[in-house]
RODO-2510 file (C-alpha; in nm, 4 decimals, decimal comma):
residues 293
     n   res          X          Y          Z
     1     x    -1,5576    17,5311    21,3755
     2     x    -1,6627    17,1923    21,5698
     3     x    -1,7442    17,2528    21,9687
     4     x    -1,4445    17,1608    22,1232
     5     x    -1,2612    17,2062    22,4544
     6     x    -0,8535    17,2163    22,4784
     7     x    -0,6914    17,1806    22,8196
     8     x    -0,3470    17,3268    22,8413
     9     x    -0,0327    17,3557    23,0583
    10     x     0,1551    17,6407    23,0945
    11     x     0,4645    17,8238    23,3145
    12     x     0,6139    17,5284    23,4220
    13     x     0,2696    17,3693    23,5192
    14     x     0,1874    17,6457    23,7773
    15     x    -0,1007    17,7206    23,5688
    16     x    -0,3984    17,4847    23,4014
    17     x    -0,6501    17,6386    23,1185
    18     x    -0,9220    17,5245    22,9225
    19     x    -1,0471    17,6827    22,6146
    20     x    -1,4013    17,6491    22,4392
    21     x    -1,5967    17,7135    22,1247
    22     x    -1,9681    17,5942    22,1742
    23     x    -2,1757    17,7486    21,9360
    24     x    -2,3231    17,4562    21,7866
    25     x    -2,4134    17,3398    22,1904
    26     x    -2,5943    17,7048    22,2262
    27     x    -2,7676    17,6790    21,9459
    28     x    -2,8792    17,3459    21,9918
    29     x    -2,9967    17,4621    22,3512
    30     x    -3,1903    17,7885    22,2002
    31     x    -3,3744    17,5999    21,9825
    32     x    -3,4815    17,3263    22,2050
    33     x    -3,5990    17,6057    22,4790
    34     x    -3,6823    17,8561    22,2491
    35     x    -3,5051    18,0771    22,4589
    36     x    -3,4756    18,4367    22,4149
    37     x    -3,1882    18,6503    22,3277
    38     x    -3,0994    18,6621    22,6916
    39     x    -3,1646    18,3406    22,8149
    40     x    -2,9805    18,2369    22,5577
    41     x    -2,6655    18,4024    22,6728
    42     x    -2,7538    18,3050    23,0392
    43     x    -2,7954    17,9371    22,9953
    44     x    -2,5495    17,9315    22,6974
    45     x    -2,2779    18,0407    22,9164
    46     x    -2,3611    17,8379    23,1734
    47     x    -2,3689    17,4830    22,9514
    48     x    -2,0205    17,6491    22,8573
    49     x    -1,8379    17,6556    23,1882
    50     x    -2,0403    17,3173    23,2613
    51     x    -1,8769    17,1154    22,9793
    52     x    -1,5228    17,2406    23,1144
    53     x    -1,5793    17,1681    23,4780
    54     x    -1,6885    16,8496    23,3254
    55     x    -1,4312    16,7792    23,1162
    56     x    -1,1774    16,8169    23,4812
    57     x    -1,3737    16,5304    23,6207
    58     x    -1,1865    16,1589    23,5295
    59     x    -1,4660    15,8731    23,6038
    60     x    -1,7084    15,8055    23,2748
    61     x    -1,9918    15,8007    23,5743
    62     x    -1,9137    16,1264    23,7221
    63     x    -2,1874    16,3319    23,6544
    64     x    -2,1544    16,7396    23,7193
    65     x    -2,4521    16,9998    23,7934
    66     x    -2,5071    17,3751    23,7824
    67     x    -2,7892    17,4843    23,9628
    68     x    -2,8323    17,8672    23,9657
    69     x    -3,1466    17,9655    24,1809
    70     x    -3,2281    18,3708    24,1237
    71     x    -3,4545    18,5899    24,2318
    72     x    -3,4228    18,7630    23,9001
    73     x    -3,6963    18,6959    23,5854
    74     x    -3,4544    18,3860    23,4785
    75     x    -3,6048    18,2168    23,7730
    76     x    -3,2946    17,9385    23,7917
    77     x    -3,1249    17,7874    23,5121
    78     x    -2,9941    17,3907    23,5560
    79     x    -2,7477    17,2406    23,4415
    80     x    -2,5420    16,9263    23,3610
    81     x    -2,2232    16,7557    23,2215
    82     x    -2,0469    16,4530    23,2404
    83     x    -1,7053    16,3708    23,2055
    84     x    -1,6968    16,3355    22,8412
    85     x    -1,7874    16,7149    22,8195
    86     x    -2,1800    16,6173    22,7218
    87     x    -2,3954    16,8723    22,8447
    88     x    -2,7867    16,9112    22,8814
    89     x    -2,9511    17,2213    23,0589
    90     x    -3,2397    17,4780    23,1061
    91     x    -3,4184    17,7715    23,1993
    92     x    -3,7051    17,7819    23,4490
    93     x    -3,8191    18,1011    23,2207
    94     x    -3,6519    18,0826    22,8780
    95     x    -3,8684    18,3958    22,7336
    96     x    -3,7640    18,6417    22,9637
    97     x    -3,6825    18,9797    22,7679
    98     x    -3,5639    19,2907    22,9555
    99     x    -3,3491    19,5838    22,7980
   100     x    -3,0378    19,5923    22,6717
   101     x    -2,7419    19,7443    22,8849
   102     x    -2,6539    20,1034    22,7849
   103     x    -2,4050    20,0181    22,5387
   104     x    -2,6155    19,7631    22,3762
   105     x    -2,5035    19,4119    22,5304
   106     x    -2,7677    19,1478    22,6609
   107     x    -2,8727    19,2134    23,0306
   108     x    -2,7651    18,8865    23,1662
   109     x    -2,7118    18,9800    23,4985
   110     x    -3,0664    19,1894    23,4881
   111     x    -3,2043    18,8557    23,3619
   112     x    -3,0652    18,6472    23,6797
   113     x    -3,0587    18,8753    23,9716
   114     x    -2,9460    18,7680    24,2846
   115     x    -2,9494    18,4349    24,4552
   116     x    -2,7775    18,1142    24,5266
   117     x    -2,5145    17,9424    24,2594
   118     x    -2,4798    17,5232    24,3665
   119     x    -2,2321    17,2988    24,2328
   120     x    -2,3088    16,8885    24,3049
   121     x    -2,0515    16,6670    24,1815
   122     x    -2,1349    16,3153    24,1817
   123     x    -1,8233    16,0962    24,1751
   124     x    -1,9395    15,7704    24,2631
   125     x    -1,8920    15,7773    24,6307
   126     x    -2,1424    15,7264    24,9283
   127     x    -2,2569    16,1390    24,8925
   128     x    -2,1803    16,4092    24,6528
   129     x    -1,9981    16,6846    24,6550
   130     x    -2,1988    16,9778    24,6945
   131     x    -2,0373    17,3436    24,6936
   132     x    -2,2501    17,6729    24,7539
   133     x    -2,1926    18,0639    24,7240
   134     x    -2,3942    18,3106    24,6775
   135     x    -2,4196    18,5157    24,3413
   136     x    -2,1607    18,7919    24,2784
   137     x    -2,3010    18,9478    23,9999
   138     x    -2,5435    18,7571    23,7837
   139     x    -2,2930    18,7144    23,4855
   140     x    -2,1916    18,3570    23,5334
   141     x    -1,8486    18,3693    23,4483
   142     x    -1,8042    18,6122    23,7500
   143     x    -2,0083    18,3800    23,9848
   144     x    -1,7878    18,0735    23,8657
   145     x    -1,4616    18,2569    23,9133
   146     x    -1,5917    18,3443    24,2966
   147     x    -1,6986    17,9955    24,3631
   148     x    -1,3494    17,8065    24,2453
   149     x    -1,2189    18,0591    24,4959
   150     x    -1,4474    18,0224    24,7897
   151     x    -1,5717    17,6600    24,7697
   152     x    -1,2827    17,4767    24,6120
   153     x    -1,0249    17,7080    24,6995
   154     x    -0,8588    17,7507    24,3126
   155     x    -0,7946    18,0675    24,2306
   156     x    -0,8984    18,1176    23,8900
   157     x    -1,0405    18,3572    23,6259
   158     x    -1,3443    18,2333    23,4032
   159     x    -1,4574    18,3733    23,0506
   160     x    -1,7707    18,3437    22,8911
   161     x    -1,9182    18,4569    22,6054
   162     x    -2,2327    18,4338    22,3439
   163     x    -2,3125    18,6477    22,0247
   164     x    -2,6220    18,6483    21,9227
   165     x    -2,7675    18,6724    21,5454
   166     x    -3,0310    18,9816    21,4692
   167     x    -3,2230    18,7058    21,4002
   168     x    -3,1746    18,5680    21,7392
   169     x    -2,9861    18,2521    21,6607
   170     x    -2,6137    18,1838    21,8197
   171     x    -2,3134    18,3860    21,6078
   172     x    -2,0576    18,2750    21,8798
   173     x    -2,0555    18,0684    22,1986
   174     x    -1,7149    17,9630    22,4053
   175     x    -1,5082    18,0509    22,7075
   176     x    -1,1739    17,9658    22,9188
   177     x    -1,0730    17,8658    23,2480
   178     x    -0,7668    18,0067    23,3683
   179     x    -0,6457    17,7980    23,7349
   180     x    -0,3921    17,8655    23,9159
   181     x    -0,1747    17,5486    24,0906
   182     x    -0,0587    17,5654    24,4632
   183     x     0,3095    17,6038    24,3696
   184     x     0,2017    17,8981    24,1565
   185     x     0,4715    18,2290    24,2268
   186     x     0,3742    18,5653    24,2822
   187     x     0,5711    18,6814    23,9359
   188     x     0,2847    18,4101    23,7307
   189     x     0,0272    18,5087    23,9705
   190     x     0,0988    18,9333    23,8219
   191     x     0,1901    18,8896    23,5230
   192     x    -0,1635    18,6307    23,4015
   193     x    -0,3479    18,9229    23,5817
   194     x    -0,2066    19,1814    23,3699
   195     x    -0,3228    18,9468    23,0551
   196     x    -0,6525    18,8895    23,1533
   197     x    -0,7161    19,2747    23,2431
   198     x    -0,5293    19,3270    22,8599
   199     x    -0,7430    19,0521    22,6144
   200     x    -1,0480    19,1618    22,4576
   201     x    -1,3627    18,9723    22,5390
   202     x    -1,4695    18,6019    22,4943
   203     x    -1,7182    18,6601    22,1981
   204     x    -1,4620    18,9278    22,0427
   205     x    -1,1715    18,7445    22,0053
   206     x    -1,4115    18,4349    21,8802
   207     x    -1,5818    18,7251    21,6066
   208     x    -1,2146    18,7707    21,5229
   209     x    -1,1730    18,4006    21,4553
   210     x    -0,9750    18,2648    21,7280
   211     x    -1,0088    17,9120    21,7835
   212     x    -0,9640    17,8226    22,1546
   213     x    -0,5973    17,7917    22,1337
   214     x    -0,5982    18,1596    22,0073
   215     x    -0,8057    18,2461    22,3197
   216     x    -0,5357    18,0451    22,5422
   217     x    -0,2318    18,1719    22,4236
   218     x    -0,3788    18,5594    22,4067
   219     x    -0,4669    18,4445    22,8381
   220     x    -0,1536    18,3215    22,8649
   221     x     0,0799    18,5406    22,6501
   222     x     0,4454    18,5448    22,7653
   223     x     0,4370    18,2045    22,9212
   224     x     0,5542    17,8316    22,7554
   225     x     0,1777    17,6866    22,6972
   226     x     0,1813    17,3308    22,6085
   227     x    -0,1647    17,2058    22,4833
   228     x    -0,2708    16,8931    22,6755
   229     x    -0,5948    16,7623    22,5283
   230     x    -0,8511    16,8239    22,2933
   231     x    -1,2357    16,6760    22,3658
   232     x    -1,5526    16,7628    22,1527
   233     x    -1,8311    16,8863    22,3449
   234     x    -2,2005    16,8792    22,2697
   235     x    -2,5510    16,9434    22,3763
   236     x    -2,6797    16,5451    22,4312
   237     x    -2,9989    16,4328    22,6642
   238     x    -2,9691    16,0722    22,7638
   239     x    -3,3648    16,0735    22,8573
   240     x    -3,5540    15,7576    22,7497
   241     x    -3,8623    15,5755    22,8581
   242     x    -3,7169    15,3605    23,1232
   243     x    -3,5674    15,6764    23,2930
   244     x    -3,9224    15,8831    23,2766
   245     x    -4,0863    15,5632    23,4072
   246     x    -3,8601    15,5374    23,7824
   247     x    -3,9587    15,8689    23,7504
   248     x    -4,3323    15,8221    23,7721
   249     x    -4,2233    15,5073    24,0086
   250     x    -4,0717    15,7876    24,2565
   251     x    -4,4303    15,9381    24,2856
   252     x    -4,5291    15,6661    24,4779
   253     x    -4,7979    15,4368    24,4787
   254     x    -5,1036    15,7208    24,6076
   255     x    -5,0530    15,9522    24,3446
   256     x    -4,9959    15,6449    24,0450
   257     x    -5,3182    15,5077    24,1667
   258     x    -5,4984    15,8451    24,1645
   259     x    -5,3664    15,8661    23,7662
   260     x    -5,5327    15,4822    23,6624
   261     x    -5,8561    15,6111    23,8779
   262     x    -5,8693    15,9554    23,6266
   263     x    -5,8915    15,6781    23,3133
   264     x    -5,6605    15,9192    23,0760
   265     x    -5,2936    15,8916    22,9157
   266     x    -5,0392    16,0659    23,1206
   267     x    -4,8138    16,2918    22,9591
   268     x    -4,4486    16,3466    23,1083
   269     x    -4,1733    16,6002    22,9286
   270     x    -3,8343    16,6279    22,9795
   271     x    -3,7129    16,9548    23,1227
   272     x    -3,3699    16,8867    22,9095
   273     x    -3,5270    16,8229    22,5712
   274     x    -3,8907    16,8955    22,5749
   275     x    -3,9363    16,4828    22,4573
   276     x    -4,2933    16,3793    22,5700
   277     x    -4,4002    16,0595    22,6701
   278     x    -4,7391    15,8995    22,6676
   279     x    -4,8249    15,6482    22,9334
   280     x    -5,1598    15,4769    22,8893
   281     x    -5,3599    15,3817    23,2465
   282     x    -5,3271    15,0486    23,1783
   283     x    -4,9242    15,1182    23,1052
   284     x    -4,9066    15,2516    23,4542
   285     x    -5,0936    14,9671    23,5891
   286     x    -4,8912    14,7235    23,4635
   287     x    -4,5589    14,9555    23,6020
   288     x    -4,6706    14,9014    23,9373
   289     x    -4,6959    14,5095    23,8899
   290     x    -4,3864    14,4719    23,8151
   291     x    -4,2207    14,7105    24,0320
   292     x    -4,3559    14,5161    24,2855
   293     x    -4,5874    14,7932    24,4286
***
């Protein structure tokens, strides 16, 4: 099954949902980071809930990030998406192993810990949108659900889920977003909370081959659901040369000059994709000329 993300409609439009499979974005992300088992679920559910929040936003240039800082062994995980559900993301520690939970499940929120979950939203205008809570419980979906509800005022309910392989590549990877609208009556408001305390789990009902209309309509059972949209989603850097070189520009003209003086190549990486680039003294000098500096 392709990633792809569904919106839907349902109870008379008193209720939005998304649905997601994402395996093939996981996956991509675990191999790039060689992440653990883990840190594979953390940051794979987090690129998960990114590329739906993304999908929401409407301008090609809006640009969406996810910046978990923990006190936990994860460190922080980072991540972004734009509008066209593209996401790109990673782990400050991506080996981080710990024990499994008592009945065998990855440790995710042993793995993040406490500490700070920031949502920026840049939409084109003069300064972002920047919404902050603090972590509930180090599962992601949980911390999502609590920040629609305390920073954007939504109520909502957020899934996530990834299966991992024994031989520690992605099985399964998706999730849902369940929002309620202001209009929304107290009869919807009971009877999608007796559904979502009733469905089995995000990577269950994916093991069992749901697709992520399945997952909506098993959310949303008992209600008219009309599916809206459909939208692939994938794991896609846009780094390039030109973007690691205003990055080297931002350094300022002290620390460029102290580079040339060393005589060696300089090395930068992306954080997103692990791509190096090699810039030469002599590339560096000639950066500075024509940026004027």
């Amino acid at each position: 099954m392709e990633d792809h993300i569904v919106s839907a409609l349902a109870a008379g439009q008193q209720i939005r949902a998304f649905g997601c499979t994402s395996r093939e974005m996981v996956e991509e992300a675990r191999s790039l980071h060689n992440t653990s088992p883990v840190m594979s679920a953390a940051l794979g559910r987090t690129l998960t809930a990114a590329a739906m929040m993304g999908s929401m936003m409407k301008g090609d240039k809006d640009i969406l990030t996810i910046q978990i800082k923990s006190a936990g062994p994860a460190k922080g995980i980072t991540v972004t998406a734009d509008s066209r559900a593209n996401v790109k993301g990673y782990a400050i520690d991506p080996g981080v192993v710990i024990p499994a939970k008592p009945n065998g499940k990855l440790d995710v929120s042993g793995a993040v810990g406490p500490g700070t979950l920031r949502v920026i939203k840049d939409l084109g205008l003069k300064e972002p949108y920047v919404g902050e809570v603090d972590l509930q419980t180090g599962e992601i979906a949980e911390d999502i659900t609590y920040y629609f509800a305390a920073s954007e005022q939504i109520p909502s309910s957020v899934g996530l889920g990834v299966l991992m392989n024994r031989d520690n590549t992605v099985r399964r990877a998706g999730g849902f977003i369940i929002q309620l609208m202001p209009d929304a009556s107290d009869e919807c408001i009971e009877k999608l909370e007796e559904n979502i305390k009733s469905i089995p789990s995000v990577t269950e009902m994916l093991e069992s081959g749901d697709t992520p209309e399945d997952m909506l309509k098993r959310v949303l059972a008992g209600f008219d659901v009309e599916i809206t949209g459909r939208m692939p989603c994938a794991y896609r850097c846009d780094c390039s040369r030109e973007r690691l070189e205003r990055v080297l520009l931002s350094l300022g003209r002290k620390d460029l000059d102290e580079m040339i003086a060393e005589g060696k190549p300089v090395e930068t990486c992306c954080s997103f994709c692990n791509s190096k680039y090699v810039f030469t003294p002599e590339e560096l000098t000639q950066l500075l000329k024509d940026a004027g500096k």
